[in-house]
N, C-alpha and C positions, 0 to 999 in steps of 0.2 A: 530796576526802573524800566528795563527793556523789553522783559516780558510777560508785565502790565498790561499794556495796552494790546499788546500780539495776542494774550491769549485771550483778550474778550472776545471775538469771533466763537471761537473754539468753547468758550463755558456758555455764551448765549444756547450755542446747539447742541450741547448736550442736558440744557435745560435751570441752568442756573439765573435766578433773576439779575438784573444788571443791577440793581441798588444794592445788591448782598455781595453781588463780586466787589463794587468798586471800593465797598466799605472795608470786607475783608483786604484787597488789595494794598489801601490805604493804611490801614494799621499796619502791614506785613510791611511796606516801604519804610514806614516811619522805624518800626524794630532795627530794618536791616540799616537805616540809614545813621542811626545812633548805636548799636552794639559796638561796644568796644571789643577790640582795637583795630579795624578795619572800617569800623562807620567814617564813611567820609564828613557826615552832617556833626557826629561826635570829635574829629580831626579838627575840622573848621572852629567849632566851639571853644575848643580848649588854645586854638591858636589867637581867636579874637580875645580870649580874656587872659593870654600870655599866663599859660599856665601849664605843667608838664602833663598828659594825659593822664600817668599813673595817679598824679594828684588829684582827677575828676572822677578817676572810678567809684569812688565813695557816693558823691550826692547823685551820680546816675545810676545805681543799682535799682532806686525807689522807684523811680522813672520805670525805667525798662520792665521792670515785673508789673507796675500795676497794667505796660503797655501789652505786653505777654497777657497778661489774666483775660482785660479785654477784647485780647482777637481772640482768644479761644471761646469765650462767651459766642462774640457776634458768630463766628466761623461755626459754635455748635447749634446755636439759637438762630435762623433765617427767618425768622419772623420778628427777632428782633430790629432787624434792620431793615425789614420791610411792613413792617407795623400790623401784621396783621396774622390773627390766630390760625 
């Protein structure tokens, strides 16, 4: 989550659009922030619904792969996040 925002400078000037970093970005947080077993966002989750982690690995597998499929989309396709051919 820290080096997010640090490295937009840095992709602006070597020529990456901002709508396609912050997209990619955005999916890449979202992955890191629910991977089990270090996702702090997947921690929180399973603490609010008092349930042991191992027990949630199951219904967030679906999650996480269709999350994975679509950064590699946006991250290979830059015109899909910037709308244009």
């Amino acid at each position: 989550m820290l080096f997010g925002p640090l490295l937009f400078p840095i992709a602006r000037a070597v020529g990456i659009h901002e709508v396609h970093y912050a997209m990619v970005v955005c999916l890449a947080m979202g992955l890191g922030l629910f991977a089990p077993p270090f996702g702090v966002g997947y921690d929180a989750a399973c603490a609010i619904i008092r349930i042991h982690p191992d027990e949630g690995m199951r219904p967030i597998v679906g999650y996480m792969v269709a999350l994975f499929v679509g950064l590699v989309i946006v991250a290979a396709g830059p015109w899909l996040s910037i709308g244009c051919l």
